[in-house]
C-alpha positions as CSV (number, residue, x, y, z in Angstrom):
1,X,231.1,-5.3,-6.1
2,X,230.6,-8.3,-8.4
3,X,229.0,-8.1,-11.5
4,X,226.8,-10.8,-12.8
5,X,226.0,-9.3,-16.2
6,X,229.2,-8.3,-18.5
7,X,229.8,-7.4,-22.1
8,X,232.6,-9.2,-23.5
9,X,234.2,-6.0,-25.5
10,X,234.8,-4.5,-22.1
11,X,236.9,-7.5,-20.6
12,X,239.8,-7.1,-23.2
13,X,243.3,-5.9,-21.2
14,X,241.1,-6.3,-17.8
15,X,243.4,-7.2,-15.2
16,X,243.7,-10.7,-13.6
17,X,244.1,-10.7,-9.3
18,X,244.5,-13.5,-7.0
19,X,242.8,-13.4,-4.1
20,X,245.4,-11.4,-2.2
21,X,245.1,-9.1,-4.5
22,X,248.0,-9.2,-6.7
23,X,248.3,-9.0,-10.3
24,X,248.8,-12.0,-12.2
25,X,248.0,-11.1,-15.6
26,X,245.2,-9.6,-17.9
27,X,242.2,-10.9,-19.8
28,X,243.1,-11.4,-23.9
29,X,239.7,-12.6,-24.7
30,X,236.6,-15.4,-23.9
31,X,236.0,-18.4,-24.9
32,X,232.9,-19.5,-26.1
33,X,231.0,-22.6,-26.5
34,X,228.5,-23.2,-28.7
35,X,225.7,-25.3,-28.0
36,X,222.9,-27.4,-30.6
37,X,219.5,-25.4,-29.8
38,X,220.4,-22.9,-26.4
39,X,222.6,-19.7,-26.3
40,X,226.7,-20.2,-26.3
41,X,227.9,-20.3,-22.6
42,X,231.6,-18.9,-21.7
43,X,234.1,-21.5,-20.8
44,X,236.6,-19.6,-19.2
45,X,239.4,-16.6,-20.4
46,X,242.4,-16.6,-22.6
47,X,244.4,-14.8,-19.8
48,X,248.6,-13.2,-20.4
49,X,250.8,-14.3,-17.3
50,X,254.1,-12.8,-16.8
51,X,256.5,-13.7,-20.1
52,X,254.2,-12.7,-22.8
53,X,252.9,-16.7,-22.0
54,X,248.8,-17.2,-22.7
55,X,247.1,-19.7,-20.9
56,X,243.4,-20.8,-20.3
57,X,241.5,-19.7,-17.1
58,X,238.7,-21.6,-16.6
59,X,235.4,-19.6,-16.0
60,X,235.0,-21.8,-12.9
61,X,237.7,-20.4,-11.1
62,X,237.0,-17.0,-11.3
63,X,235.2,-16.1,-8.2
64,X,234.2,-12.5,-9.3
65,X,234.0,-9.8,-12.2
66,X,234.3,-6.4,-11.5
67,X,234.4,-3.0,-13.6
68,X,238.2,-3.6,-14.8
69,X,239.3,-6.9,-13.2
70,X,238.8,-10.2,-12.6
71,X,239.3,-12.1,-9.1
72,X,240.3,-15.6,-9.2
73,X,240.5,-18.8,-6.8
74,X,244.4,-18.3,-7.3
75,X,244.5,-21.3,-9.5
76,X,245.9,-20.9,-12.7
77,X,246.9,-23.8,-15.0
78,X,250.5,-22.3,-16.8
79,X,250.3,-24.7,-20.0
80,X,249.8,-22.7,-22.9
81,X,246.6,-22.4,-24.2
82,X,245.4,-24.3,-27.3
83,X,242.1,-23.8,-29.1
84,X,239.5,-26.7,-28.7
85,X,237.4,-27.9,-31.0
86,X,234.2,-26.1,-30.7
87,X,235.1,-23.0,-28.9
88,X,235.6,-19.5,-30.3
89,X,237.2,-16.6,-28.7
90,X,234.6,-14.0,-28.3
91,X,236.6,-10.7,-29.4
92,X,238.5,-12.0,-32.2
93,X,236.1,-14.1,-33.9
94,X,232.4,-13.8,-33.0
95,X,232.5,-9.5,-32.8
96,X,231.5,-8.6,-36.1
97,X,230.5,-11.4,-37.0
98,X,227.0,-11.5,-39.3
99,X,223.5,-12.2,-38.4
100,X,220.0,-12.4,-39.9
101,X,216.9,-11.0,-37.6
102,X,214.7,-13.4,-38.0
103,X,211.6,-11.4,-37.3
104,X,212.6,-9.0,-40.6
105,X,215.3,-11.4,-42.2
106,X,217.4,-8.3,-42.1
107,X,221.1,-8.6,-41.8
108,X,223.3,-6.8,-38.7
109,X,226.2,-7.4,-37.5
110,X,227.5,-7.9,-33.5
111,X,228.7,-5.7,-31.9
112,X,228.8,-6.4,-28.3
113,X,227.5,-9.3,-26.3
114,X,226.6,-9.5,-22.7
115,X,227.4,-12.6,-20.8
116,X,225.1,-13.0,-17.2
117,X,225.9,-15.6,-14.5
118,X,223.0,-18.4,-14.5
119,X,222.2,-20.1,-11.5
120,X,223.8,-22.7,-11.8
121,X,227.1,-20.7,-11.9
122,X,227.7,-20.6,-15.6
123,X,227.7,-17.6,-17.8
124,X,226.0,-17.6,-20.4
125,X,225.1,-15.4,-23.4
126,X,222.0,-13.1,-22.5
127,X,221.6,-10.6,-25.0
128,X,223.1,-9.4,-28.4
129,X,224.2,-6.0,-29.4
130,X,223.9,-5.5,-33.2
131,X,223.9,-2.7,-35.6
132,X,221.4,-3.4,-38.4
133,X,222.6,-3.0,-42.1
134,X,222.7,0.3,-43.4
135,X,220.2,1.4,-45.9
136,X,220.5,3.2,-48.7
137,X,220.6,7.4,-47.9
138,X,221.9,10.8,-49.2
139,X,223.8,10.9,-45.7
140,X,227.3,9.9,-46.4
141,X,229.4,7.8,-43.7
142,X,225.7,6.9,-42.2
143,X,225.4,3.7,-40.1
144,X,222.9,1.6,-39.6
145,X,220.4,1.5,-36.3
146,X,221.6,-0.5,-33.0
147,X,219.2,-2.9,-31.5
148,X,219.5,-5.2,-28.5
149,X,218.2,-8.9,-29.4
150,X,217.8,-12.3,-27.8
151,X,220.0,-14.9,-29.0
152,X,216.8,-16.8,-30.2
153,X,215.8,-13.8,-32.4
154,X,219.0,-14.0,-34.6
155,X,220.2,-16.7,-37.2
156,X,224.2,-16.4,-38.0
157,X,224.4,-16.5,-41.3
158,X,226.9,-19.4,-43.4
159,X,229.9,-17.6,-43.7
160,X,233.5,-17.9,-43.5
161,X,234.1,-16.2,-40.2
162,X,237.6,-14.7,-41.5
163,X,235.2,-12.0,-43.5
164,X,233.3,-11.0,-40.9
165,X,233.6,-7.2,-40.4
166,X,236.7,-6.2,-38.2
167,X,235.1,-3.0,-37.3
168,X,233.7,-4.8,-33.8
169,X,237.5,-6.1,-33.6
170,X,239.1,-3.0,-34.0
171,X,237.2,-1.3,-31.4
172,X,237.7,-4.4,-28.8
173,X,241.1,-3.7,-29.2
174,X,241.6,0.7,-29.7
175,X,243.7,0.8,-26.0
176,X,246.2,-2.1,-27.0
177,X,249.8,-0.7,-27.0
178,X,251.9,-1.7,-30.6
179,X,253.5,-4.6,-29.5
180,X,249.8,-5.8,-27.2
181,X,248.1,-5.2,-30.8
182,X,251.0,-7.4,-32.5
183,X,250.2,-10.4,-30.0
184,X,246.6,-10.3,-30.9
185,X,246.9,-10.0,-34.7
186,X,249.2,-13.3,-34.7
187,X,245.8,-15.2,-32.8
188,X,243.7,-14.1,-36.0
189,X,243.2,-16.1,-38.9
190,X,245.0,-14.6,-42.1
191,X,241.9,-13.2,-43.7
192,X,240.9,-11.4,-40.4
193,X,244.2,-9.9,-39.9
194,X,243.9,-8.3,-43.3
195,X,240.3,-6.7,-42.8
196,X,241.5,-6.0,-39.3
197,X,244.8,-4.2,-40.6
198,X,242.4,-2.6,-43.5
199,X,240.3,-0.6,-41.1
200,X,243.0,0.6,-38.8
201,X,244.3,4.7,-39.4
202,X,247.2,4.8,-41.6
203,X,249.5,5.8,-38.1
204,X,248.1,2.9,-35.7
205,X,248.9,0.6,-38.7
206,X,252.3,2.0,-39.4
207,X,253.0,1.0,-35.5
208,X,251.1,-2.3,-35.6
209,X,254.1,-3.2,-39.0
210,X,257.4,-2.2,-36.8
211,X,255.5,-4.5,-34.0
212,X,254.9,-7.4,-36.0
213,X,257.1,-10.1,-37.6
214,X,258.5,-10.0,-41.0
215,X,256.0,-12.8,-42.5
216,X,252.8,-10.9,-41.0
217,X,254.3,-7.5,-41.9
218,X,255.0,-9.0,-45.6
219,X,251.4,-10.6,-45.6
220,X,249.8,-7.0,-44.7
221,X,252.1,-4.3,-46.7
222,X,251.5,-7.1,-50.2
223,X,247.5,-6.8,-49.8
224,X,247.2,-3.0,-49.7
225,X,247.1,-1.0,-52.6
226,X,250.1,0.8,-53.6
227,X,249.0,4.1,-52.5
228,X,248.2,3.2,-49.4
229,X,251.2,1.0,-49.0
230,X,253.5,4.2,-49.7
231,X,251.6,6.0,-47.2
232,X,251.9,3.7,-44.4
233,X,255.3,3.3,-44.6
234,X,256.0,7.2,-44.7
235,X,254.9,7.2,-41.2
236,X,257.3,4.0,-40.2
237,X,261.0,4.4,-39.1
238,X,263.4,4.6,-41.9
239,X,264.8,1.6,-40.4
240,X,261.7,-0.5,-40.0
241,X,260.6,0.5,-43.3
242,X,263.7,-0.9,-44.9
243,X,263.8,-3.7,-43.7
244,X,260.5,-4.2,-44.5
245,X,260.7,-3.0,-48.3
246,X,264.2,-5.1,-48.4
247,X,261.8,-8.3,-48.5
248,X,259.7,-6.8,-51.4
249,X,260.7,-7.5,-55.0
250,X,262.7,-4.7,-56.4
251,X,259.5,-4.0,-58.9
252,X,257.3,-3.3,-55.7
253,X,260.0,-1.2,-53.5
254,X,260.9,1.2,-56.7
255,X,256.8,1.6,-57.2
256,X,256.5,2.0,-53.4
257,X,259.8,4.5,-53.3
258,X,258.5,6.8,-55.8
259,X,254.8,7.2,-54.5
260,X,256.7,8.5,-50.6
261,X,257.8,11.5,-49.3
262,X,261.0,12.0,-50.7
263,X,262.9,12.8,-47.9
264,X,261.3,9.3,-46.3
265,X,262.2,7.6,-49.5
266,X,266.1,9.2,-49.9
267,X,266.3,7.9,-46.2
268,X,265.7,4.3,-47.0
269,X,267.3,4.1,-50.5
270,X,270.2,5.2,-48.2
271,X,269.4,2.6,-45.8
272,X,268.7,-0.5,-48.3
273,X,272.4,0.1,-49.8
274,X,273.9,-1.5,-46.7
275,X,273.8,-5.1,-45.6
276,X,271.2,-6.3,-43.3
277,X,273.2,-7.3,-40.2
278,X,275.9,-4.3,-40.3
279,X,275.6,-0.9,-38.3
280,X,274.4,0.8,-41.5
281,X,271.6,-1.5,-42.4
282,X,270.4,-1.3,-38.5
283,X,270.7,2.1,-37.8
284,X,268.0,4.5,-38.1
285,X,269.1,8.4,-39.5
286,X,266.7,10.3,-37.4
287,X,268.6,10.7,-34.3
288,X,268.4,14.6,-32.8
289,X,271.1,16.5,-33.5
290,X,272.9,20.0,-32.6
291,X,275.3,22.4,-32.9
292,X,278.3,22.8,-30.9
293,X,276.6,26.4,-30.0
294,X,273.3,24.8,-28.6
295,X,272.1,25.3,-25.0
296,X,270.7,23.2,-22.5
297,X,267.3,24.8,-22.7
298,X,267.5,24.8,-26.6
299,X,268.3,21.0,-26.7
300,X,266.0,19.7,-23.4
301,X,263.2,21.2,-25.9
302,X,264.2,18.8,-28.4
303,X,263.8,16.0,-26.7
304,X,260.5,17.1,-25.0
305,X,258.9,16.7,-28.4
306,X,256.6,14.2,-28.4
307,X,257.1,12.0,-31.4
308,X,260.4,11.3,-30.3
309,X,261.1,7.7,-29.8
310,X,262.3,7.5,-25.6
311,X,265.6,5.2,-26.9
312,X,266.3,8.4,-29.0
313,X,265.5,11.2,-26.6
314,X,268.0,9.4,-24.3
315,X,271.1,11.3,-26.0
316,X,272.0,14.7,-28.3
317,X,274.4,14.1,-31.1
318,X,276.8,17.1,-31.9
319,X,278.3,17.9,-35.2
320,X,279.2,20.3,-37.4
321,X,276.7,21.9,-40.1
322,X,274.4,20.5,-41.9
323,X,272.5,19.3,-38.7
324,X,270.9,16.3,-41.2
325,X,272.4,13.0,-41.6
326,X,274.8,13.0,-43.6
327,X,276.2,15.7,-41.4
328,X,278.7,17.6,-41.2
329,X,282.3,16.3,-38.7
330,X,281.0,14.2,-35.8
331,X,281.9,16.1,-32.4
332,X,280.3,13.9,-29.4
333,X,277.6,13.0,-27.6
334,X,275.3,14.8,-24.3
335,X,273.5,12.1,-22.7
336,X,270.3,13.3,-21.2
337,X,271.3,13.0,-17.4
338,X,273.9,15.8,-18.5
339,X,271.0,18.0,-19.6
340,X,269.2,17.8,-16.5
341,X,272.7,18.3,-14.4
342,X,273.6,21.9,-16.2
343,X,271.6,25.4,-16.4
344,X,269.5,26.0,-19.2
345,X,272.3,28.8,-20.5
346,X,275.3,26.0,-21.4
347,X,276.2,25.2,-24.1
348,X,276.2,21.8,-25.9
349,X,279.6,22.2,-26.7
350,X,281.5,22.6,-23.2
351,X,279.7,19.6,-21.9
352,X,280.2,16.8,-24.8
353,X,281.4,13.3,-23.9
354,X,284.0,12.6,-26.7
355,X,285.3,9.7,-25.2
356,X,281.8,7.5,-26.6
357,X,283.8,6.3,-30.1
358,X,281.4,6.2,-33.0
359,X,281.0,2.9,-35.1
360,X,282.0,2.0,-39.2
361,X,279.3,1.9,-41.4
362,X,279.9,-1.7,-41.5
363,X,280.4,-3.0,-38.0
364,X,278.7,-6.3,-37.5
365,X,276.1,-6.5,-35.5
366,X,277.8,-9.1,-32.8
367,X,280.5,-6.1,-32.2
368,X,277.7,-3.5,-31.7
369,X,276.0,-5.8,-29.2
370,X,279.5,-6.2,-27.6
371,X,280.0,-2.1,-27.3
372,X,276.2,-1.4,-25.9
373,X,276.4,-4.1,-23.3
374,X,280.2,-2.8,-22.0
375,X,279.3,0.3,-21.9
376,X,275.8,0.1,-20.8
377,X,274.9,2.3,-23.8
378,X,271.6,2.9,-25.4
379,X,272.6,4.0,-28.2
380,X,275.7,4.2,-30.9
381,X,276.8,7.1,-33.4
382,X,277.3,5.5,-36.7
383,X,280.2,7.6,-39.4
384,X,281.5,7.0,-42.7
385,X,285.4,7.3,-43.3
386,X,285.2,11.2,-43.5
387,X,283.6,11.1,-40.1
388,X,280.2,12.4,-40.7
389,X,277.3,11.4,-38.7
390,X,274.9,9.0,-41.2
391,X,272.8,7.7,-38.3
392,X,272.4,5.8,-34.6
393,X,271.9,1.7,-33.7
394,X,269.6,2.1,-31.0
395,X,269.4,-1.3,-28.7
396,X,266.3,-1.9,-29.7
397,X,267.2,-2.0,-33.3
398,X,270.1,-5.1,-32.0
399,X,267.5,-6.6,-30.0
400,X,265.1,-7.1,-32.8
401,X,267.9,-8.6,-34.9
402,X,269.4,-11.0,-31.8
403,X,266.0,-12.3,-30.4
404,X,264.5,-15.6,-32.6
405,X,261.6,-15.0,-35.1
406,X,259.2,-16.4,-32.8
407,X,260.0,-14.4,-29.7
408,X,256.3,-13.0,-29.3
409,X,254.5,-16.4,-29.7
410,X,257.4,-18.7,-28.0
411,X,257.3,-20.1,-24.5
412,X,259.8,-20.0,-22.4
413,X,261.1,-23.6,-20.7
């Protein structure tokens, strides 16, 4: 059934259907018009089409709005989308964004907004959702009251909309995978990324860096305190981290390195020793690794865990003691698919594949590309000269090192 009243917060990652009902995207945000003395009317949708490509969908070819989806005409105009003049997106810019209530001249901010079809056919803003300022209490992390208001009851205040709050933005945009969140922080002016990246959890952060390019991860990791800096980049891969902190002046990475975990931080000094586009400066030292005397069950249970990445769950590295990269004499590789194939009793040991050759420390990164693509690997063991297992190059790790700097904004001819 068609709705006719919406709030805006709720249409970010809705799906986009033709009318056969296919998918042909999702929603990314609204656009919003503003107009001299009535409310702001919605224009149409920043929609995502296959290829990561946005493009506008104008409000008049959507024929309906339902809980989680929108149904279109089947129209859709596939040149990207470029801001015009006096439109706004709706979650990125106008959640959050300050008001005065007129009636006490208090300030609030907005927090939702609905949108409800007119009869002519346009939609139009209806009513505000605001939480009014907090006042001054003994209750500590106490917010202020909610209210539902007219548009005509509010005044936005004179502000640069970059320092509106982000905590509207932030909850507009909780389900976004890493890499979703990535696209939509590269949308937001500089200022709004930063308050954006200042509320999220120190984790969802951490995820948001390895997602984003170097000059937005650069922009982020140089406006947070040092403390927090170190902390975040605790919880990154050792790999992303250092290539992140190899950008950083040698001041800032010692300050940071110090302030970490000190296993984290052995791991990237290890790490920022090699050069950039070699096995060594790709590969991450986390892999899972066993002994020869392992079993099936003992191993499976390994990669079960949870906070195992999937491109390292795909494979158990056997070696000799110490089990921790730098390890002891590499023996082989167990692919998954192996693991499933043998009883949970076997040992790692009289299944390895030994014929998978580990790369040098400094193998450039066209060779390793050249090995994972002929052997349709996911993965590659990286030794030193006494063969000891310092680490893998996952493909993922090659891919974001061959794809161009503007892979997640760039549109494909």
């Amino acid at each position: 059934m068609s709705a006719t009243r919406v709030f805006v917060a709720r249409l970010a990652g809705c799906g986009v259907f033709d009318p056969l009902g296919d998918r042909v995207g999702k929603v990314i945000d609204v656009l919003m018009a503003y107009r001299k003395t009535l409310p702001p009317r919605a224009t149409g949708f920043i929609i995502e089409i296959s290829g990561r490509r946005r493009v506008f969908l104008p409000i008049s070819r959507v024929t309906a709005i339902a809980p989680g989806q929108l149904m279109t005409n089947g129209l859709i105009d596939l040149r990207r989308f470029t801001m015009r003049g006096q439109e706004v997106r709706a979650i990125a810019e106008m959640l959050g964004r300050k008001v005065t209530l007129l009636e006490d001249k208090q300030l609030a901010s907005i927090e939702d907004f609905a949108i409800e079809l007119g009869s002519r056919g346009d939609w139009v803003l209806s009513e505000l959702f605001v939480r009014k300022q907090k006042k001054t209490s003994g209750i500590p992390f106490a917010k202020g009251p909610t209210v539902f208001l007219q548009w005509h009851e509010v005044a936005e205040n004179q502000e640069n909309p970059a320092d509106q709050d982000a905590q509207q933005l932030l909850t507009a945009v909780s389900g976004l995978r890493p890499a979703d969140l990535a696209t939509a922080v590269l949308d937001l002016p500089e200022k709004r990324m930063l308050a954006l990246a200042e509320e999220l959890d120190d984790e969802r952060l951490a995820d948001l860096l390895e997602a984003l390019p170097e000059e937005e991860q650069l922009e982020i990791i140089t406006d947070l305190d040092d403390e927090r800096a170190a902390e975040v980049l605790d919880l990154m891969g050792p790999d992303d981290a250092a290539d992140l902190m190899a950008n950083l002046s040698a001041e800032r990475t010692e300050t940071l390195l110090d302030l970490m975990d000190a296993e984290e931080a052995e791991d990237i000094r290890q790490l920022l020793q090699y050069e950039p586009y070699t096995a060594g400066g790709m590969m991450t030292p986390e892999p899972i690794i066993c002994a020869a005397d392992t079993t099936v069950a003992e191993a499976m249970a390994l990669v079960r865990r949870k906070e195992v990445e999937p491109v390292l769950a795909a494979q158990v590295f056997v070696t000799l003691p110490p089990y921790e990269a730098p390890t002891g004499r590499y023996l082989g590789v167990v692919h998954f698919q192996k693991l499933l194939r043998y009883p949970p009793h076997e040992r790692l040991g009289s299944i390895l594949d030994t014929e998978q050759q580990p790369i040098a420390l400094d193998t450039p990164i066209a060779q390793i590309h050249r090995d994972l693509a002929s052997y349709d690997l996911v993965a590659l063991p990286v030794t030193d000269d006494q063969q000891h297992l310092m680490g893998v190059v996952t493909v993922d790790d090659v891919l974001d090192h061959l794809l161009p700097d503007d892979w997640r904004t760039e549109e494909d001819n």
